[in-house]
Structure formats: structure tokens, C-alpha cells
GULUMDO-438521 format. One line per 3 residues: their letters; for each residue x, y, z of C-alpha. Coordinates in pm, 1 decimal. Each point is the difference from the previous one (the first is absolute). Layout:
N
A> X/Y/Z | ... .
//
This chain:
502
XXX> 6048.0/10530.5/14345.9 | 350.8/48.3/-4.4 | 183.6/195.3/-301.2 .
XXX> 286.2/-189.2/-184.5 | 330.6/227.6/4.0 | -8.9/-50.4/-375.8 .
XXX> -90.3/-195.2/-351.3 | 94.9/-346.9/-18.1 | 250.8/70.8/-268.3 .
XXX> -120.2/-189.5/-310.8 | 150.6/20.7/-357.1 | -130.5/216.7/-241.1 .
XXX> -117.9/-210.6/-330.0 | 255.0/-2.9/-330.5 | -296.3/265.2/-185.8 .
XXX> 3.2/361.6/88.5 | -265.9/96.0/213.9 | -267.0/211.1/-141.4 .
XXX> -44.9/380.3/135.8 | -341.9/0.6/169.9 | -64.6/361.0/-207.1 .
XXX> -23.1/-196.3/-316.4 | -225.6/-271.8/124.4 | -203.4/342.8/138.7 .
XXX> -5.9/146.7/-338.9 | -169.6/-312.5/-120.6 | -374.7/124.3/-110.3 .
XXX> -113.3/-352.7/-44.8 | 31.0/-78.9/370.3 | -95.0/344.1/181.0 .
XXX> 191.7/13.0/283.4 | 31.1/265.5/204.9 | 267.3/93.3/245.0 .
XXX> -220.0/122.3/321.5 | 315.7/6.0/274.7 | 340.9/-5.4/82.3 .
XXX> 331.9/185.2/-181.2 | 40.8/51.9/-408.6 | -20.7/-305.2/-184.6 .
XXX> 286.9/92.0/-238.4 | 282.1/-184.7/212.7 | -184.0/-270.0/123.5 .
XXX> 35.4/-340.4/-231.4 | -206.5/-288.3/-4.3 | 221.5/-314.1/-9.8 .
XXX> -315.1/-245.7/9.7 | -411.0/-32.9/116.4 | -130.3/-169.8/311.1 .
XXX> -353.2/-85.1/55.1 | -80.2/-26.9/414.1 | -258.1/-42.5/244.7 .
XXX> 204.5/-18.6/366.8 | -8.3/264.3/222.9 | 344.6/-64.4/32.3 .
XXX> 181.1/-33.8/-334.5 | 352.0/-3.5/100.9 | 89.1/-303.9/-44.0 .
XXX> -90.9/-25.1/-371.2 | 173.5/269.4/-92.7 | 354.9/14.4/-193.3 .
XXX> 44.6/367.8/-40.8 | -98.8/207.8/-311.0 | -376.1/-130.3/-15.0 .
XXX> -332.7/160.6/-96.0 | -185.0/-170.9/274.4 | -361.5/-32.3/-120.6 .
XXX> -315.0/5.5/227.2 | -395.3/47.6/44.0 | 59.0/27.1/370.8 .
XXX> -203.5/-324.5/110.7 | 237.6/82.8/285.3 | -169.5/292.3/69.0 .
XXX> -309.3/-33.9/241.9 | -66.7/334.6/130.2 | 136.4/266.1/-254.3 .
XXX> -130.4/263.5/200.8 | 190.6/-57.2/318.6 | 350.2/-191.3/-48.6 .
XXX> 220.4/262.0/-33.5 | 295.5/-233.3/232.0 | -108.7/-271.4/-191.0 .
XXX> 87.3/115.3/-369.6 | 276.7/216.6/168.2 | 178.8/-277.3/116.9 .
XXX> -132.8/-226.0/-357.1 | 163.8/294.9/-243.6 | 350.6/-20.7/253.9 .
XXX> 23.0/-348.0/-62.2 | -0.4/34.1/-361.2 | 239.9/278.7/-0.2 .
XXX> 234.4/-224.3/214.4 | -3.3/-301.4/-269.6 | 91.1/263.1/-283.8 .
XXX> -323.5/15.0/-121.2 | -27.4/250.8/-315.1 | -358.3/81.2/4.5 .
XXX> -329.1/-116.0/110.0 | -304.4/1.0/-221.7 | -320.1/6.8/192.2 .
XXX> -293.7/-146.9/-239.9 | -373.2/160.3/12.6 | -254.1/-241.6/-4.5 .
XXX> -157.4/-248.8/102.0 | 161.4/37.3/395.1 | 19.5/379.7/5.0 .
XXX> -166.9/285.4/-176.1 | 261.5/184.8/42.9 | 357.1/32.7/118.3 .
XXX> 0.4/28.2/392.5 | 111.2/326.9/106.6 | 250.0/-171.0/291.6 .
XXX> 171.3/-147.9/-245.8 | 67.5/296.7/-217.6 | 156.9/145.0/321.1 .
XXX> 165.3/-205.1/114.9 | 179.4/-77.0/-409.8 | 70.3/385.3/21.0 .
XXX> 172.6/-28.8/363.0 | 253.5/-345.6/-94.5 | 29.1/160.0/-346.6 .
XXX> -134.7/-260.0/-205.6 | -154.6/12.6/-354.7 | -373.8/-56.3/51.5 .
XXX> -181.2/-49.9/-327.2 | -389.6/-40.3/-65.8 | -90.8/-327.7/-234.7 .
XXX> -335.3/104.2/-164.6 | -262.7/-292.2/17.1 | 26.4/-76.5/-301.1 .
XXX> 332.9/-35.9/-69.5 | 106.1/-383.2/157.8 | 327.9/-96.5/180.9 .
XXX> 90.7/-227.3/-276.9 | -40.6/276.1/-186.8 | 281.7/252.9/165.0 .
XXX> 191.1/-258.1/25.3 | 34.2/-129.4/-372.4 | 36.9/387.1/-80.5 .
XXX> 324.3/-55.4/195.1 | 156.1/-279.8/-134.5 | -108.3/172.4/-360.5 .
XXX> 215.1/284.3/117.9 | 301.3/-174.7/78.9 | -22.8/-196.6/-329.0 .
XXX> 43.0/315.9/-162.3 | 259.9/102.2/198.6 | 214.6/-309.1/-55.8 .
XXX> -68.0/22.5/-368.0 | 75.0/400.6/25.3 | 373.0/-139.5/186.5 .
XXX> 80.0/-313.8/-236.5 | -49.8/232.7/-311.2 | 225.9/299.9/188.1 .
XXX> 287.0/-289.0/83.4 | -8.3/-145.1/-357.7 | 9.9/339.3/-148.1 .
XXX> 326.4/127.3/241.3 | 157.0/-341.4/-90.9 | 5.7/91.1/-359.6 .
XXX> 99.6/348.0/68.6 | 293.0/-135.7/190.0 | 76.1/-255.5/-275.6 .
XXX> 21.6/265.2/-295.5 | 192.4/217.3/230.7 | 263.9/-285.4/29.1 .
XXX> 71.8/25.6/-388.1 | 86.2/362.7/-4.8 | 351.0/77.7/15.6 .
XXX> 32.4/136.0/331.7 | -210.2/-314.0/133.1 | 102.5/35.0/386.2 .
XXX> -90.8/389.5/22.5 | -333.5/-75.6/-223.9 | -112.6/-287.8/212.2 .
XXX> 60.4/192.5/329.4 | -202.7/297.6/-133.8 | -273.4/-231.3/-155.7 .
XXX> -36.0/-161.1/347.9 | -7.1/299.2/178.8 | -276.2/175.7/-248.8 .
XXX> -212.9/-320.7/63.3 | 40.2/-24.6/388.6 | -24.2/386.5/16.9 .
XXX> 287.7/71.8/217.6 | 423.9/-71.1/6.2 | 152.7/-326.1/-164.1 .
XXX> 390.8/-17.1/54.1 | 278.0/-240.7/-45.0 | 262.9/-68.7/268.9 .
XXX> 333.6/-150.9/2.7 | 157.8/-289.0/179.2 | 129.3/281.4/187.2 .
XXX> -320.6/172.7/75.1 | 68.4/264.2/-254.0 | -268.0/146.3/-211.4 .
XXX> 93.9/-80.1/-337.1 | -340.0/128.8/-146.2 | -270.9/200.0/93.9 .
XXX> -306.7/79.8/-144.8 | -353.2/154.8/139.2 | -8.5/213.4/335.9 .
XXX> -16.7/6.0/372.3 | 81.9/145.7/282.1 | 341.7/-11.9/188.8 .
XXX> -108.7/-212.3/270.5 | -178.1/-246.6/-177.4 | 337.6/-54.8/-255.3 .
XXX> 205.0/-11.1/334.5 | -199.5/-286.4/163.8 | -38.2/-177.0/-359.9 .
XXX> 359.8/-32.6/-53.7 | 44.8/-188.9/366.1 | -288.1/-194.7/-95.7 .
XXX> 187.1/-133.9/-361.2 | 310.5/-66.2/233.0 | -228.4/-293.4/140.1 .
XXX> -62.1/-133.9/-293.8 | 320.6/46.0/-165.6 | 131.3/-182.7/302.5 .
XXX> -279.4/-289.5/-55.3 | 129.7/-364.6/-153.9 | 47.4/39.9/-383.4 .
XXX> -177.9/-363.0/-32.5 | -334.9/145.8/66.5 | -39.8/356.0/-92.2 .
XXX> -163.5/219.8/282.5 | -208.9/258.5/73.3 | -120.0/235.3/304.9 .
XXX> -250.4/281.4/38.1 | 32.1/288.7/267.0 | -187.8/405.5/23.6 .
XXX> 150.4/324.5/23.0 | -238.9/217.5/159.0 | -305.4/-57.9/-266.8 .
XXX> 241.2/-148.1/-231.5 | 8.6/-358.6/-117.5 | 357.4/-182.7/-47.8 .
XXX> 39.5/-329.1/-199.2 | 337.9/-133.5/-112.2 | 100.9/-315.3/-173.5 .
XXX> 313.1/-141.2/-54.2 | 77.5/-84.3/-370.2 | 106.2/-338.8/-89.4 .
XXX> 333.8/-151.3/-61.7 | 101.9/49.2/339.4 | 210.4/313.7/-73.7 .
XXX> -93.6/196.9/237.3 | -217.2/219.3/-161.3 | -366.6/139.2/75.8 .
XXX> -295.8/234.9/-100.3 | -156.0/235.2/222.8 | -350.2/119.6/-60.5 .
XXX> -169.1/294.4/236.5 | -359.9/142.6/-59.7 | -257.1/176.6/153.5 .
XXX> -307.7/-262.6/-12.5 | 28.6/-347.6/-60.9 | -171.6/-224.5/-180.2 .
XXX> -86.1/-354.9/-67.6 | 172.0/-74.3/-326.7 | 321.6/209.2/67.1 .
XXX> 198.4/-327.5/126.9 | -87.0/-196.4/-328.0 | 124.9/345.5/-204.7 .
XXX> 323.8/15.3/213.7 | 35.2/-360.7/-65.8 | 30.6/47.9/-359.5 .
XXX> 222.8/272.2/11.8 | 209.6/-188.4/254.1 | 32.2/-278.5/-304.1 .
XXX> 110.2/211.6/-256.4 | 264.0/225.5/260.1 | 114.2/-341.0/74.2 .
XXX> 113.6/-102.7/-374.6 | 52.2/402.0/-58.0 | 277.6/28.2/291.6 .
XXX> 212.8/-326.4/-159.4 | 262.5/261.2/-125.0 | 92.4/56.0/356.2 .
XXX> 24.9/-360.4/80.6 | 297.0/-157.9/158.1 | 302.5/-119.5/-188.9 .
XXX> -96.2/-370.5/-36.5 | -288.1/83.7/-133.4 | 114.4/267.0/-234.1 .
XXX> 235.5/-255.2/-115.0 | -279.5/-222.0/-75.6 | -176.7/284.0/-222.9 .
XXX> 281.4/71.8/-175.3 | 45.3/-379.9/-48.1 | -370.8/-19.0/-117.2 .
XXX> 35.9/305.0/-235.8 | 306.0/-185.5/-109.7 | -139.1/-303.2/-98.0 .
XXX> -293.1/129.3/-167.9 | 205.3/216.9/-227.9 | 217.0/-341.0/-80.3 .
XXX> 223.4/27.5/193.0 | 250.8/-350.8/27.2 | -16.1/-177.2/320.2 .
XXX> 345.1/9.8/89.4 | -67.8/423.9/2.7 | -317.9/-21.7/274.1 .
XXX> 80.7/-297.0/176.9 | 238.2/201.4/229.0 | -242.0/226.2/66.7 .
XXX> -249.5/-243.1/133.5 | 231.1/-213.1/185.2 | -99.3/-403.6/56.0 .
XXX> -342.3/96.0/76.7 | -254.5/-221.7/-186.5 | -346.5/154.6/-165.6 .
XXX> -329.8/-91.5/-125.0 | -132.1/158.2/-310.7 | -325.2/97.1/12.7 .
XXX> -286.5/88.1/-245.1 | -340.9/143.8/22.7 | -289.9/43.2/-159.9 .
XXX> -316.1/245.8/154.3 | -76.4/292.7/-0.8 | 179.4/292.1/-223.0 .
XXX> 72.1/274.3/200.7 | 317.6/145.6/199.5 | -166.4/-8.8/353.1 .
XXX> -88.7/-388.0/-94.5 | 344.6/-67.8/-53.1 | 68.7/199.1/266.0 .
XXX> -212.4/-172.8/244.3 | 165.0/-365.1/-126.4 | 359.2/98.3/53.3 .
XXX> -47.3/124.6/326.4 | -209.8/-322.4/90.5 | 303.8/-251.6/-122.0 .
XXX> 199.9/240.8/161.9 | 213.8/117.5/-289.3 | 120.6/343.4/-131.3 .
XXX> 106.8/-210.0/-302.0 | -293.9/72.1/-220.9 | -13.6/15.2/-407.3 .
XXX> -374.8/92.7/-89.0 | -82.9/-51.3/-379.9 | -284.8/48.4/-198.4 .
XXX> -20.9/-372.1/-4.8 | 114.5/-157.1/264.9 | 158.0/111.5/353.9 .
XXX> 323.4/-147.4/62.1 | 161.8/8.7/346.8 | 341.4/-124.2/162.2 .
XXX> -56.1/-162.6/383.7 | 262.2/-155.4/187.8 | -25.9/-363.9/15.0 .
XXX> -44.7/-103.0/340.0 | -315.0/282.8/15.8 | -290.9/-205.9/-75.1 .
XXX> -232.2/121.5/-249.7 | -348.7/8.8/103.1 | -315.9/4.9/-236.4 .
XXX> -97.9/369.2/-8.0 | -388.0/56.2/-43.0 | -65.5/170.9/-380.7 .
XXX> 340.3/-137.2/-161.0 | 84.2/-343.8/-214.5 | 364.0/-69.5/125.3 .
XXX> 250.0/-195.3/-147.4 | 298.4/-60.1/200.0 | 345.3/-153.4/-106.2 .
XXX> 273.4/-285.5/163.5 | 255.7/184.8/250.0 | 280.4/134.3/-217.7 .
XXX> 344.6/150.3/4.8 | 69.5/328.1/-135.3 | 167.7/-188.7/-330.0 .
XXX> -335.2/-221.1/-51.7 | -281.4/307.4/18.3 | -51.5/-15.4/-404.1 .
XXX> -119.7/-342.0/14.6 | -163.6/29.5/364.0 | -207.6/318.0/-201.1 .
XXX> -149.3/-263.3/-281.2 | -80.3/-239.9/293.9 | -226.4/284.4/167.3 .
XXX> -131.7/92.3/-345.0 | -88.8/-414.3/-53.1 | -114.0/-21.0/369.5 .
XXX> -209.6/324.0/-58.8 | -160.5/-186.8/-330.4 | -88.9/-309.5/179.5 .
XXX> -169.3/190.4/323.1 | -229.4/173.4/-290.0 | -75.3/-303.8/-204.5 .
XXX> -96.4/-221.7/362.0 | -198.8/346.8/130.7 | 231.0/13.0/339.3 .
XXX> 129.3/264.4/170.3 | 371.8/-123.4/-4.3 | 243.0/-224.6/-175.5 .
XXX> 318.4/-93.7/87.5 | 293.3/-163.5/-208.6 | 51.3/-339.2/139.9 .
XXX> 282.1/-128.5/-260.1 | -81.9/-377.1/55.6 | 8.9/-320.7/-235.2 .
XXX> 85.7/-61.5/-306.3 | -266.9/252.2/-148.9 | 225.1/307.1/138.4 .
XXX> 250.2/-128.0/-282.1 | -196.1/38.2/-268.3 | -36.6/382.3/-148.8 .
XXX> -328.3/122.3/68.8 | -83.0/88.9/-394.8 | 168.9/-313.2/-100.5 .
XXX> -230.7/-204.5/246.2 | -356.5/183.0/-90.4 | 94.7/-54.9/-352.1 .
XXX> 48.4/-375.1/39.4 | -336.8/-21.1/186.8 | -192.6/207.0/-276.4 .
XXX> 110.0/-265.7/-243.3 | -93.1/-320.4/222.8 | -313.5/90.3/112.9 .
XXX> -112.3/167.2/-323.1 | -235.9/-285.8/-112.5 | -184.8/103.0/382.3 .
XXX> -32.7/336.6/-116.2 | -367.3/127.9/73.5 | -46.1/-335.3/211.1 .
XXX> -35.5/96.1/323.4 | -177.8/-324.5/133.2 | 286.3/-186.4/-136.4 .
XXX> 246.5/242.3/100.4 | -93.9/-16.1/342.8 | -66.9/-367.5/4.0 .
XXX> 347.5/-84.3/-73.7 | 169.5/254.5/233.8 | -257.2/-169.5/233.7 .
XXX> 112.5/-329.2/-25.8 | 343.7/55.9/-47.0 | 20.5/232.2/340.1 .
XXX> -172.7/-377.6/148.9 | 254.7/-202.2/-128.2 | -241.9/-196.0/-272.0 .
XXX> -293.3/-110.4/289.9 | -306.2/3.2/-201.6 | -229.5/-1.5/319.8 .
XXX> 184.5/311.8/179.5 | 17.2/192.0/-375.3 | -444.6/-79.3/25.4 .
XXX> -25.5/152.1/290.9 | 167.7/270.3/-24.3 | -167.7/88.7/-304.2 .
XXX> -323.4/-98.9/78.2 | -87.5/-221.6/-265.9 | 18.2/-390.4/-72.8 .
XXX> 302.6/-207.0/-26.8 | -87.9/-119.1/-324.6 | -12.3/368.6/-110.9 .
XXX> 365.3/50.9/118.2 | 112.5/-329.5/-169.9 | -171.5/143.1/-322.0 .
XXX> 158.8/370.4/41.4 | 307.0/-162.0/56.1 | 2.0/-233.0/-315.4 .
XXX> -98.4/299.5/-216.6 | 293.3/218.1/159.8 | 263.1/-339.9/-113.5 .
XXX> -131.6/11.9/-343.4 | -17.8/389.8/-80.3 | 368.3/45.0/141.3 .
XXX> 112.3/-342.2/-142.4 | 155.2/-77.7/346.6 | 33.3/-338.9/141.9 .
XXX> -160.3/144.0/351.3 | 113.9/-294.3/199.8 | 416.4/102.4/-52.9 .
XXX> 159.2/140.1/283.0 | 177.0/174.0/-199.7 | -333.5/159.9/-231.9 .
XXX> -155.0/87.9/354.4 | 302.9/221.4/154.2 | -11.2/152.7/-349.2 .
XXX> -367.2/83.6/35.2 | -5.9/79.7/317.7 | 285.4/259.7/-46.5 .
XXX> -171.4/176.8/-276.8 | -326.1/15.0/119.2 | 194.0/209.4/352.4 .
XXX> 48.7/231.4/-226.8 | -257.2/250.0/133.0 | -154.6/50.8/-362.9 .
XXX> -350.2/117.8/70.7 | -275.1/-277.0/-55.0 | 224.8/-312.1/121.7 .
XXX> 3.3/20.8/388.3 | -219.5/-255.1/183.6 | -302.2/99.3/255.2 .
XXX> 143.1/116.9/338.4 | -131.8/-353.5/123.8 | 177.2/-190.1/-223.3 .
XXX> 340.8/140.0/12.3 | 251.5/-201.7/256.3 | 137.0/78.1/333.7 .
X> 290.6/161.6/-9.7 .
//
């Protein structure tokens, strides 16, 4: 039987693998490690359950392989036989083997304890009566842990970064926040490769080699913020680019490296990215200033210069109420132009940058507009930010069509109030009407889209003519309707099925 030069080279799963001296110090399962080196470096990445004399090629790498040793005919005398059984385990990055007593074997052949000891693998005893399915839902019990242990240790560095944001010296806090969590150096580079900030410790080398590796990224395509990982000796490198596409990047170097560290650096790659704006280029300085400008009330005739013929869409969200949030949402519409309130999130994005739904957030997003029109393209977001919350979508935008986009908003809702006032508390009738209207008067289509009787329509229909004291067969009384009632008040909007193509 020929030995493979090596492991087939599988990927190891998205949960951390579990350290084979925890699932040892498990009392309820009793195993006992009989063979091979220390269990404290070897992990467990998941359990296999085999019979074949030859398990090779049902291995991925990283398994506790499982077995009674049916295999296993003549215990006493196969020492080339479980020699060359253990070597082909060893070659398909096997972990560990557990060897169960009872009902095949009494006990643990002695050829195989050998021959574990000489290839250096793990070789533990399964008592009989601890069962397979046993060891191996201790396993997967572990590893829940351990992802709960890792999503509790991101969200907590996350908020940690996020407070450190709002001190006053956010860049410097942020680095050393990051570099606390990660346990190691955190450090901010220039478009020139410069180290601008530093924060944490390691050795010579290791800040050498990381500063080549942010020259990668820095060199990367701003559309698509990058990232690389390299070592140093027993050092880990990461470094991101920030976004913007100015050039600059984060380094991170530490000693061990965990799972969760990339989602950490992620979030403090967000906030560096908003934090470094005051180095940005001069366009989009000028487009700051012109922002700042604008909000403090300043005329148009003083920031249009600074923002040039470009056109922008106002945009306004509503989700959640934090800095790394709004954060997060800036750097997804791809914006340094961000005014978080209390409230509401505001945010200024170039108009030929299309704005996306972004999961978490209620977004309300204006008509293109010059610098001279951004008052009025603000209470289009607001309106378009009020209509995505009454309908329950994501996003809204400002379509400024038909003769409703004439009307003042408050003038229009007030108007409908008053028509449809005798409907009040009607919702049948409400929604009849709207119904019928939306299917230009066709009693049939109205009845089956409501799922009742035509006759019940016709009667719904009268009693709507006589409460509003409308001749419902006018042109004219139907537009009038139908404009009110597309309002958006709670209460008046037909079934999903009933509403027309648009």
C-alpha cells in the first residue's frame, strides 16, 4: 500500500476547531488519551465514524476518526497492518483516532498503540459506554460555545471601537482600542507609506514587512477597498486599505490570530475611513466645507463654487442609533458626507452613485440636484423617507411626476382628511372604493379582487356615493377620489392583489 506524499488539502470549516484537551477533560465521556504526543496542540476540526481498513479516502484533514476495529481480525499479530492503517490516517491530516472498547475488542490492541506512538498520532480510548454519537455531539456542543464565546468578543470590540471614535483624539483612541482587542500593534499609514499613528507593539521586523504589505493595498483600486495578510517570523500581518480611495491603510500585527479579528479590523477600518476625511483631497474638502456651509445657512451662490456642477442626492435614514451604524451606511453609499442626528441620519451622495438598500436602515433618497436646489432636494428625502416608513420598504425615492407633485404635501393630506372623513373608521368601504377606482369602475374585477360578491361591491359602492355626497360616476369626482385616497393615510390602501400594475 503505497503512502500519499501528503493530505488532500481540504478547507477548514467557518467554526474554530475544538482543542482535543477540552473534549479530554470532558468527565461525561471518559476518554482517555492511551498514545501518541500531548494533546494540548492538537484540534479537532470535526468526527468521523469508519470501518475500512483503508480510510484515506474519507478523510478531509482535522478529523477524530472513530472506530471499533471491525477491521481488525487478528489483534495479536498485525503489527504491518495497523502500521501502515495509522500512516494512512496521518497522511489525510487526520487529528486523532478514537479506538472504541466493546463489543469487537476488549481492549485496545497493543499494535496499534505502537504504531500511534511511532507516526505521532493522538490515540484515545472510547469507554463502552460512552457511544460515537455521543463524542461526536460533545464536539459540535464545543464549537457552539466557541462561536458564541467569538460573536459576543466581536460585538463587544465593536462597541469599544465605537465609543473610542467619540473621544476627542478619535484616530489615536481607535488605533489603541483595536490594538488592546487584537492584542498586538494597530497603525495608520499614509498615501505615502508613512506611519501617521501607531499604537500597541512589535518587533522591528514584523513593522518592516507590515509597512510593504500596506503599500499593496494602498496601491489597490479605491472602488473596492482591499486587504492582504502576510507573517513575520511568528507574527501575523493584516492591512486594509481605508475607503475613499485616498490612499490610505491600517496595519494590524499580532502574535496569534484568531477567528473574529477580521470582523474587529473591519469595524475599525469603517470608522478610520470617515475619521481620516480631514486629510482628504481638495475636491472633496471643498465639498465638506460646502456641506458645513450649507447646513449652517449658508446662501447658494456662497457653496455652489465650492461644489462645482456636480449634481447630488439627499439622503435620509432611519435604523439603528449608533456612530458605527452610521458609520457602516456612509461607507456602504460610499460617502464621507455624513450628518448623524438623534433622529434621523442625513447623508450627501453624488448623483450618478446609485443608492442601494442597505440591510438595518429605512432610506429616503431625493431627485438629482444642483448645489443651489439642496434645501428643497433635503425635504424631498425627508418626504421620501416618510413614505418608505408608512409602505414598510426599505427605500423610497422622489419621483416628481404628475400633477400630484404640484400640490404641497400638507396642503394635499389636508384636502384628503376632509373628503374622505365621512369613511373614517370604514375600512371595508375605504378599501372598496380605492378598489374599484384603481379598476376603473369594473364591478366583476373590484369582486374578485376582494373576494366577495358583486352585489356586495355595488352596495359598498352606493353607500360610499351617499356618505361623501359624490356623484361617483363624474370623471371629474373619481380623479378627485382617487387622488386623495393616494395619499398614503394609514387604513385606505387596497390589498396587495387589488392594487394595479404599474
Amino acid at each position: 500500500m503505497a503512502e500519499p506524499t501528503g493530505p488532500p488539502g481540504p478547507t477548514a470549516p467557518p467554526t474554530e476547531p475544538v482543542p482535543l484537551a477540552a473534549l479530554l477533560a470532558r468527565a461525561d465521556l471518559g476518554l482517555r488519551q492511551i498514545a501518541g504526543p500531548d494533546s494540548a496542540d492538537t484540534a479537532v476540526q470535526w468526527v468521523h465514524t469508519s470501518e475500512m481498513a483503508d480510510p484515506y479516502p474519507y478523510l478531509l484533514g482535522g478529523e477524530l476518526l472513530l472506530t471499533a476495529g471491525v477491521h481488525i481480525t487478528d489483534p495479536a499479530g498485525a503489527d504491518d497492518h495497523l502500521d501502515a492503517y495509522v500512516a494512512r490516517i496521518v497522511a489525510a491530516g487526520g487529528a486523532a483516532l478514537g479506538f472504541g472498547v466493546a463489543p469487537v475488542h476488549d481492549t485496545v490492541p497493543p499494535a496499534l498503540v505502537a504504531a500511534c506512538d511511532r507516526r505521532g498520532l493522538p490515540l484515545l480510548e472510547v469507554p463502552p459506554r460512552t457511544t460515537f454519537s455521543g463524542v461526536a455531539r460533545a464536539v459540535w456542543r464545543l464549537m457552539a460555545e466557541a462561536r458564541h464565546r467569538e460573536l459576543r468578543r466581536v460585538a463587544e470590540a465593536q462597541q469599544a471601537l465605537a465609543t473610542a471614535a467619540a473621544r476627542p483624539d478619535p484616530v489615536p483612541a481607535v488605533l489603541r482600542r483595536l490594538a488592546a482587542r487584537l492584542g498586538g500593534l494597530a497603525a495608520l499609514y499614509g498615501p505615502d507609506g508613512t506611519e501617521l499613528q501607531v499604537e500597541g507593539q512589535a518587533r522591528v521586523a514584523a513593522r518592516t514587512a507590515l509597512r510593504e504589505l500596506t503599500g499593496v493595498v494602498r496601491r489597490a483600486a479605491p472602488a473596492a477597498p482591499a486587504s492582504a495578510t502576510d507573517t513575520a517570523g511568528t507574527t501575523h500581518l493584516a492591512a486594509y486599505a481605508l475607503g475613499g480611495g485616498r490612499g490610505f491603510a491600517l496595519g494590524v500585527a499580532t502574535e496569534r490570530r484568531e477567528s473574529g479579528d477580521h470582523t474587529i479590523a473591519g469595524a475599525a477600518v469603517v470608522l478610520l475611513s470617515l475619521l481620516t476625511g480631514e486629510h482628504q483631497g481638495a475636491s472633496e474638502a471643498a465639498r465638506s466645507a460646502a456641506l458645513v456651509r450649507l447646513l449652517l445657512g449658508a446662501p447658494p451662490e456662497e457653496t455652489g463654487p465650492l461644489l462645482g456642477s456636480e449634481t447630488w442626492s439627499v439622503v435620509h435614514a432611519r435604523g439603528e442609533r449608533t456612530p458605527l451604524a452610521a458609520a457602516a451606511l456612509a461607507a456602504a453609499l460610499g460617502t464621507p458626507l455624513v450628518d448623524p442626528r438623534e433622529d434621523v441620519v442625513r447623508l450627501l451622495v453624488p448623483a450618478d452613485r446609485e443608492v442601494a438598500p442597505a440591510h438595518g436602515w429605512t432610506l429616503g433618497v431625493s431627485a438629482a440636484a444642483a448645489p443651489g436646489d439642496l434645501a428643497a432636494a433635503d425635504a424631498q428625502a425627508a418626504r421620501a423617507l416618510r413614505r418608505a416608513e408608512a409602505t414598510r420598504r426599505p427605500l423610497v425615492r422622489h419621483h416628481a411626476n404628475g400633477l400630484a407633485a404640484l400640490v404641497d404635501p400638507e396642503e394635499a393630506d389636508a384636502h384628503a382628511r376632509v373628503l374622505l372623513a365621512p369613511l373614517a373608521g370604514n375600512e371595508a368601504l375605504t378599501v372598496t372604493l380605492r378598489t374599484w377606482l384603481s379598476l376603473h369602475g369594473s364591478w366583476d374585477r373590484t369582486a374578485v379582487a376582494l373576494t366577495v360578491h358583486r352585489n356586495t361591491v355595488r352596495q359598498r359602492i352606493a353607500r360610499c356615493a351617499a356618505l361623501l355626497g359624490r356623484d361617483v360616476d363624474d370623471p371629474d369626482v373619481r380623479m378627485e377620489l382617487w387622488f386623495a385616497l393616494n395619499r398614503e393615510r394609514p387604513g385606505v390602501r387596497a390589498p396587495q392583489s387589488a392594487r394595479p400594475a404599474q
